[in-house]
Biopython code that builds the backbone (N, CA, C, O; Angstrom):
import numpy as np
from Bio.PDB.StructureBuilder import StructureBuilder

atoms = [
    (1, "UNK", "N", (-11.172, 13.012, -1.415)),
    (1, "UNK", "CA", (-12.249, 12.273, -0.797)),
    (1, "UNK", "C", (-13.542, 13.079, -0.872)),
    (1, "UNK", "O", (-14.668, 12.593, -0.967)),
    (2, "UNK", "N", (-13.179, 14.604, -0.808)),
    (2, "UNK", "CA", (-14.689, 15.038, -0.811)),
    (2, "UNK", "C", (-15.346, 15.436, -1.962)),
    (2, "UNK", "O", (-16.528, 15.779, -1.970)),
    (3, "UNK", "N", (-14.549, 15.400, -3.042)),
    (3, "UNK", "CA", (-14.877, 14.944, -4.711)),
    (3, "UNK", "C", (-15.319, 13.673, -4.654)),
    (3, "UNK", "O", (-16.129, 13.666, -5.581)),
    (4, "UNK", "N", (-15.324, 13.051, -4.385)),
    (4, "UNK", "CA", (-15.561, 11.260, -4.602)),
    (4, "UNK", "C", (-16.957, 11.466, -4.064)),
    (4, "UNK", "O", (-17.895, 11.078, -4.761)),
    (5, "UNK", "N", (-17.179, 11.997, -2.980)),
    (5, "UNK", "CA", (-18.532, 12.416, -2.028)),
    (5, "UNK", "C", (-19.282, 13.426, -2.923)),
    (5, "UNK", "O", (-20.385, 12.946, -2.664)),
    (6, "UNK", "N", (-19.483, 14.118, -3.501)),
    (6, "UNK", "CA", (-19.680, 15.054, -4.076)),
    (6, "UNK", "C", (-19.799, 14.629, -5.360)),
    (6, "UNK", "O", (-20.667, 15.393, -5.784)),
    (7, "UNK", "N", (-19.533, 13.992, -6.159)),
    (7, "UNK", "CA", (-19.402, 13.089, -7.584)),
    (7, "UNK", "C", (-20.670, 11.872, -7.279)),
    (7, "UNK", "O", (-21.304, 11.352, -8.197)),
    (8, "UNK", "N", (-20.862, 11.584, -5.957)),
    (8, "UNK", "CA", (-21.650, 10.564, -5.787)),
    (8, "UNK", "C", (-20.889, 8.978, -5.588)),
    (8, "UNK", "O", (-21.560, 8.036, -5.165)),
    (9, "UNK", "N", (-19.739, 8.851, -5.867)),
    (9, "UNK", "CA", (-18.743, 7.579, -6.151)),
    (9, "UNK", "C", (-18.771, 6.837, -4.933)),
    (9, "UNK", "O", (-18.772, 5.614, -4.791)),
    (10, "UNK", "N", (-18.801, 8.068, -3.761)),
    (10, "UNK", "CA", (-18.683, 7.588, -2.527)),
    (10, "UNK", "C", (-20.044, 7.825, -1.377)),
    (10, "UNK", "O", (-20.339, 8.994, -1.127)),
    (11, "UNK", "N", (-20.519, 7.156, -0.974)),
    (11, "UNK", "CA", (-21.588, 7.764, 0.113)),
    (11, "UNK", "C", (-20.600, 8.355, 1.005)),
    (11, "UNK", "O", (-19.386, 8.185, 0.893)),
    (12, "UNK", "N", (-21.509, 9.466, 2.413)),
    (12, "UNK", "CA", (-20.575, 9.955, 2.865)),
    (12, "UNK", "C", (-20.321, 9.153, 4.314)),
    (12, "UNK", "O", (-19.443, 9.578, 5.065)),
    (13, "UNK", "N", (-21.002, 8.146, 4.631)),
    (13, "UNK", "CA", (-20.948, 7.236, 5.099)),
    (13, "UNK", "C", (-19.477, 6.340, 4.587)),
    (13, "UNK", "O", (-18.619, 6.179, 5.455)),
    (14, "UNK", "N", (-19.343, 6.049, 3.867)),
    (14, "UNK", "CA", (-18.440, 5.198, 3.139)),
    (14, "UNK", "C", (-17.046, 6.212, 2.943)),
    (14, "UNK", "O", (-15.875, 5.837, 3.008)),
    (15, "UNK", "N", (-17.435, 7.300, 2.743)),
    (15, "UNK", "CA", (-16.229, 8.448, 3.103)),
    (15, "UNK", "C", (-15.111, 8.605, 4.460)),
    (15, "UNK", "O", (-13.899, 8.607, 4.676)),
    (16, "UNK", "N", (-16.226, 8.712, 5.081)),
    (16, "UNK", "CA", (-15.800, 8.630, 6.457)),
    (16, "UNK", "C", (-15.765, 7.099, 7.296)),
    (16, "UNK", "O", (-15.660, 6.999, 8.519)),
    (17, "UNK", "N", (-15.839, 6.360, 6.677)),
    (17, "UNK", "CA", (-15.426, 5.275, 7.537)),
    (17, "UNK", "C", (-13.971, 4.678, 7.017)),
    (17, "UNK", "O", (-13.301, 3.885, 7.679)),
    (18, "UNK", "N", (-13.554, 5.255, 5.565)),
    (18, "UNK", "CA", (-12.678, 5.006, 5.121)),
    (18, "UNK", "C", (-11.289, 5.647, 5.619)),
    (18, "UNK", "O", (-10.229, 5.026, 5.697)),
    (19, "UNK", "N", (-11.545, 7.430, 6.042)),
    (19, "UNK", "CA", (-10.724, 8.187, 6.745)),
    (19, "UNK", "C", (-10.889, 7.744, 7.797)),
    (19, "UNK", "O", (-9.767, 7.239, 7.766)),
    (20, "UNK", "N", (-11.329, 7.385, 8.936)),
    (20, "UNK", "CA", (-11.301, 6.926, 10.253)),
    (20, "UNK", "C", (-10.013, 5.662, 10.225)),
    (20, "UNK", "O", (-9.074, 5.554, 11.014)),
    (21, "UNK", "N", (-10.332, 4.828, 9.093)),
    (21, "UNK", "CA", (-9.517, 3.692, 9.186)),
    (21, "UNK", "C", (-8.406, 4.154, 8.641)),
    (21, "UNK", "O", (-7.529, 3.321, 8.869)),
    (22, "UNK", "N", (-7.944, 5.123, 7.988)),
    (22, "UNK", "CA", (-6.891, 5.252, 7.932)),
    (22, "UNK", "C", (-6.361, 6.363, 8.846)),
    (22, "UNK", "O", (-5.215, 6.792, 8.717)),
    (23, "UNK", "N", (-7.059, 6.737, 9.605)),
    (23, "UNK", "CA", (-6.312, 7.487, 10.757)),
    (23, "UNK", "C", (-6.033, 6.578, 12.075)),
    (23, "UNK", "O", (-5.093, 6.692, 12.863)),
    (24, "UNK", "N", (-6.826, 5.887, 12.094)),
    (24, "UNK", "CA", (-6.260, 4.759, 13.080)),
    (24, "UNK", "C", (-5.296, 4.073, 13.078)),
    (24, "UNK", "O", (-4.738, 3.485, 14.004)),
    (25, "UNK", "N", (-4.948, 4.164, 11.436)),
    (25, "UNK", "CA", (-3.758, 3.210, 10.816)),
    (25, "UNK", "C", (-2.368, 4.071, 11.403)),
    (25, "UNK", "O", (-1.312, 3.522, 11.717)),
    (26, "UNK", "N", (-2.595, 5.308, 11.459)),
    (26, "UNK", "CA", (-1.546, 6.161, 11.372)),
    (26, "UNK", "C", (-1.595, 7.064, 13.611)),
    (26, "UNK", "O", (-0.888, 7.918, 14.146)),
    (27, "UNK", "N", (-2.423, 6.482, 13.974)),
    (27, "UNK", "CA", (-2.178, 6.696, 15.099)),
    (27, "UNK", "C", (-1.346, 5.555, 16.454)),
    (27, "UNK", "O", (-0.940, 4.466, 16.050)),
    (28, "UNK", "N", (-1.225, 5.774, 17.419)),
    (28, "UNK", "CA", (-0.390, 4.892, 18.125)),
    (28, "UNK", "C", (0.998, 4.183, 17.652)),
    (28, "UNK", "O", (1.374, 3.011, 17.685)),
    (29, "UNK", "N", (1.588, 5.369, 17.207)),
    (29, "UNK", "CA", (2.914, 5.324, 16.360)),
    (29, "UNK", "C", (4.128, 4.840, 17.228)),
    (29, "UNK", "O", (4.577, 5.883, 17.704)),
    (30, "UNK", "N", (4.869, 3.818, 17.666)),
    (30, "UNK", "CA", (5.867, 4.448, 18.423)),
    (30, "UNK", "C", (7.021, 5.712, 18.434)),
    (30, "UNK", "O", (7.987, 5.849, 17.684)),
    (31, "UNK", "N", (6.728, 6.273, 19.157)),
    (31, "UNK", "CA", (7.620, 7.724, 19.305)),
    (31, "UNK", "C", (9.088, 7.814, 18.927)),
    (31, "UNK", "O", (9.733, 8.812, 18.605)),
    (32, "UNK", "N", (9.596, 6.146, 19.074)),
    (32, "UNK", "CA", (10.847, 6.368, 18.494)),
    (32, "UNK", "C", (11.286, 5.502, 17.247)),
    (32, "UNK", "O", (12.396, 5.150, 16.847)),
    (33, "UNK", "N", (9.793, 5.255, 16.703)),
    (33, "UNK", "CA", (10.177, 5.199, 15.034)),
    (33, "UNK", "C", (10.626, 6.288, 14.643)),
    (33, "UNK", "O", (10.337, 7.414, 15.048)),
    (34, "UNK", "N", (11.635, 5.855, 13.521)),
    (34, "UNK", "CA", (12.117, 7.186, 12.724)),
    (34, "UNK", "C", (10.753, 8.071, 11.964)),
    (34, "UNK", "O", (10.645, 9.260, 12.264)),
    (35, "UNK", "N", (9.961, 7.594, 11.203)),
    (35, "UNK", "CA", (8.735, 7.847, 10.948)),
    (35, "UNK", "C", (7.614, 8.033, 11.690)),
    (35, "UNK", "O", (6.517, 7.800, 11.184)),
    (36, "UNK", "N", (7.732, 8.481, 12.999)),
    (36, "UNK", "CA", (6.826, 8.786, 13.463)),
    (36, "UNK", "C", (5.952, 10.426, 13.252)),
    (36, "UNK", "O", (4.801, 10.846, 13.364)),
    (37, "UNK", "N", (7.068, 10.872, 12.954)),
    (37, "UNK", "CA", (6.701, 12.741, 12.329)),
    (37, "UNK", "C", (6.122, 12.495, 11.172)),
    (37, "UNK", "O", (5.455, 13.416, 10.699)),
    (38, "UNK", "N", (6.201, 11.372, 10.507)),
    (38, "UNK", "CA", (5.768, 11.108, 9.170)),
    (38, "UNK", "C", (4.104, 10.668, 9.983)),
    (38, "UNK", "O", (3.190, 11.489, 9.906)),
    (39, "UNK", "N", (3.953, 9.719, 10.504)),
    (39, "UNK", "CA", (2.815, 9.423, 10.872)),
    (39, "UNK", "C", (1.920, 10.313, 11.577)),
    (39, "UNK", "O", (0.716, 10.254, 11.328)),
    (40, "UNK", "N", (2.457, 11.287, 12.593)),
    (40, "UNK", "CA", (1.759, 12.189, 12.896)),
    (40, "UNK", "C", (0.959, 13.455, 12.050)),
    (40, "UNK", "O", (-0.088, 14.038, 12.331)),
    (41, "UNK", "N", (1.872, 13.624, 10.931)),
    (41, "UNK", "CA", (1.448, 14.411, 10.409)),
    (41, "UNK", "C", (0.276, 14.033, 9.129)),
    (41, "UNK", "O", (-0.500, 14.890, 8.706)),
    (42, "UNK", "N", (0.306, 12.719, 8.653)),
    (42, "UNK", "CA", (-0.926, 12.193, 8.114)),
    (42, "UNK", "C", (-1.707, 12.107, 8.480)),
    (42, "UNK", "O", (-2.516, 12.452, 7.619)),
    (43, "UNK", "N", (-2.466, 11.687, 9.797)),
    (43, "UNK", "CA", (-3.007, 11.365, 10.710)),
    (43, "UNK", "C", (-3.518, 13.209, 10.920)),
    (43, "UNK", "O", (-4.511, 13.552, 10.279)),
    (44, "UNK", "N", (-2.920, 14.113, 11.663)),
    (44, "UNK", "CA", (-3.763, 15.476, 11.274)),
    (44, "UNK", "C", (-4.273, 15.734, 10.292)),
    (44, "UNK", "O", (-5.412, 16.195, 10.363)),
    (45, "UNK", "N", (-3.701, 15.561, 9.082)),
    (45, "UNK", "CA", (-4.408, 15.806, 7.445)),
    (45, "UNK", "C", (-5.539, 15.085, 7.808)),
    (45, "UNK", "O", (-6.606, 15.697, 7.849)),
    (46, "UNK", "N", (-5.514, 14.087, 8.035)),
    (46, "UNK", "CA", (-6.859, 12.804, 7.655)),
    (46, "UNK", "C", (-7.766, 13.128, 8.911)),
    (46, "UNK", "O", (-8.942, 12.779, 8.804)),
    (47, "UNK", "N", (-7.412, 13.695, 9.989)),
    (47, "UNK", "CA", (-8.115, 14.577, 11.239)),
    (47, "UNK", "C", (-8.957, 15.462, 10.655)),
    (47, "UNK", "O", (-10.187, 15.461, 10.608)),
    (48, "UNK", "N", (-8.036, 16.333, 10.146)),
    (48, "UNK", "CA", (-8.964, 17.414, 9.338)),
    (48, "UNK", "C", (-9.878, 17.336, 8.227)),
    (48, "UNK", "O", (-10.815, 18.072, 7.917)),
    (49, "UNK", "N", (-9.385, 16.230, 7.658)),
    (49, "UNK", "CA", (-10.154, 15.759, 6.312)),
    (49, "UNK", "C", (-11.886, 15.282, 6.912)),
    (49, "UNK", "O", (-12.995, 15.662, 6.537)),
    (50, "UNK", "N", (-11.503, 14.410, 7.864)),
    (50, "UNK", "CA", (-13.114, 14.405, 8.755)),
    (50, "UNK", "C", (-14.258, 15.108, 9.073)),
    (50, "UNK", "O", (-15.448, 14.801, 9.007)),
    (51, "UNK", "N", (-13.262, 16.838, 9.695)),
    (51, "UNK", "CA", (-13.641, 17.448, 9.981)),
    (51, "UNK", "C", (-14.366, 18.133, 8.932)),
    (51, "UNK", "O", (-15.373, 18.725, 9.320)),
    (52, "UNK", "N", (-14.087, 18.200, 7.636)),
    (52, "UNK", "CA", (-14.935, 18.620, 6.264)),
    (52, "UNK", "C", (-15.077, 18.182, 5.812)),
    (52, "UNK", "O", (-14.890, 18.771, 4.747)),
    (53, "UNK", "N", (-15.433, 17.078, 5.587)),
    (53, "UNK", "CA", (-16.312, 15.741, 4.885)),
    (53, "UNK", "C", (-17.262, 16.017, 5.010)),
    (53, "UNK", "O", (-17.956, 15.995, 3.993)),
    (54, "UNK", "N", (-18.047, 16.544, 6.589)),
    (54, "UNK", "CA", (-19.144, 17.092, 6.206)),
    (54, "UNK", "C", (-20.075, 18.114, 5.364)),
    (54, "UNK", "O", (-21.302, 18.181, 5.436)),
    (55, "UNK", "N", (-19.212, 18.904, 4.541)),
    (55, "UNK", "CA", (-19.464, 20.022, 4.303)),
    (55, "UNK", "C", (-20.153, 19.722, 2.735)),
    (55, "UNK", "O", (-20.988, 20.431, 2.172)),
    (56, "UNK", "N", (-19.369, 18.111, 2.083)),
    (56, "UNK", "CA", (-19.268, 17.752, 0.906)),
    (56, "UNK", "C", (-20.854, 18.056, 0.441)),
    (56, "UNK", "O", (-21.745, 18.126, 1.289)),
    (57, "UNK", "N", (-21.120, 18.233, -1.027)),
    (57, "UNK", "CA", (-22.753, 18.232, -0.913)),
    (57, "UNK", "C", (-22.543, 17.010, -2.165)),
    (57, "UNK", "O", (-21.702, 16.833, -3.047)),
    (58, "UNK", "N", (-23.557, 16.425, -1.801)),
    (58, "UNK", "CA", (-24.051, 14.690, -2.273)),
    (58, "UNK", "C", (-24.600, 15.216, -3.906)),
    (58, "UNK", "O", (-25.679, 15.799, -3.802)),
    (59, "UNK", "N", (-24.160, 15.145, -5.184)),
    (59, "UNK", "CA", (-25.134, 15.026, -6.034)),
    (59, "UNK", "C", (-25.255, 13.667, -7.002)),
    (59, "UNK", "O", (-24.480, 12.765, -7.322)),
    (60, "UNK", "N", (-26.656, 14.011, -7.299)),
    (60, "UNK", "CA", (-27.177, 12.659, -8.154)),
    (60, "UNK", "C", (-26.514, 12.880, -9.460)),
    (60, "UNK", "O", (-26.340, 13.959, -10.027)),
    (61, "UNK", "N", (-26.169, 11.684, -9.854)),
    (61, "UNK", "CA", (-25.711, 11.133, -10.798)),
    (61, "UNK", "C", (-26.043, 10.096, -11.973)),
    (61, "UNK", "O", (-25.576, 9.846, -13.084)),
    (62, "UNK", "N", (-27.024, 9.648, -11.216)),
    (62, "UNK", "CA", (-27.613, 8.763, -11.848)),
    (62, "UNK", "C", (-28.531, 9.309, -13.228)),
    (62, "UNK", "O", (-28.583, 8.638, -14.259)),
    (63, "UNK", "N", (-29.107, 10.385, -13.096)),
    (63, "UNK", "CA", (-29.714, 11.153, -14.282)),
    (63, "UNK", "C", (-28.966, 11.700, -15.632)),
    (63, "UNK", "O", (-29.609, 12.302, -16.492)),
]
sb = StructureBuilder()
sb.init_structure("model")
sb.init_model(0)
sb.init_chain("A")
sb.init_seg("    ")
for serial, (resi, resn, name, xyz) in enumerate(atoms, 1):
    if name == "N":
        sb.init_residue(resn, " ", resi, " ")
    sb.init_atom(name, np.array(xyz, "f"), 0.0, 1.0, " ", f" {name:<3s}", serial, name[0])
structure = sb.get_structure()
């Protein structure tokens, strides 16, 4: 995702609204799905992925 941001493909607007929705997807799991360790632990990746999205630097592409 922060290649896509960084490539220009993605605004970082459009970055992060995309990880949000898929961390929402993956939160409020019931606890006694078998997959819930599965869901928790995507859901931190995509936590953290947020957390440095900002860092991405935007270049032009268009030139």
């Amino acid at each position: 995702m922060i290649a896509l941001v960084e490539k220009g493909i993605l605004s970082l607007e459009e970055a992060r609204g995309a990880l949000e929705d898929a961390a929402a997807a993956h939160q409020n799991i019931d606890t006694l799905n078998d997959q819930a360790a599965v869901h928790q632990s995507a859901g931190l990746i995509i936590e953290r992925l947020l957390t440095q999205i900002g860092a991405a630097k935007p270049t032009d592409n268009l030139g």
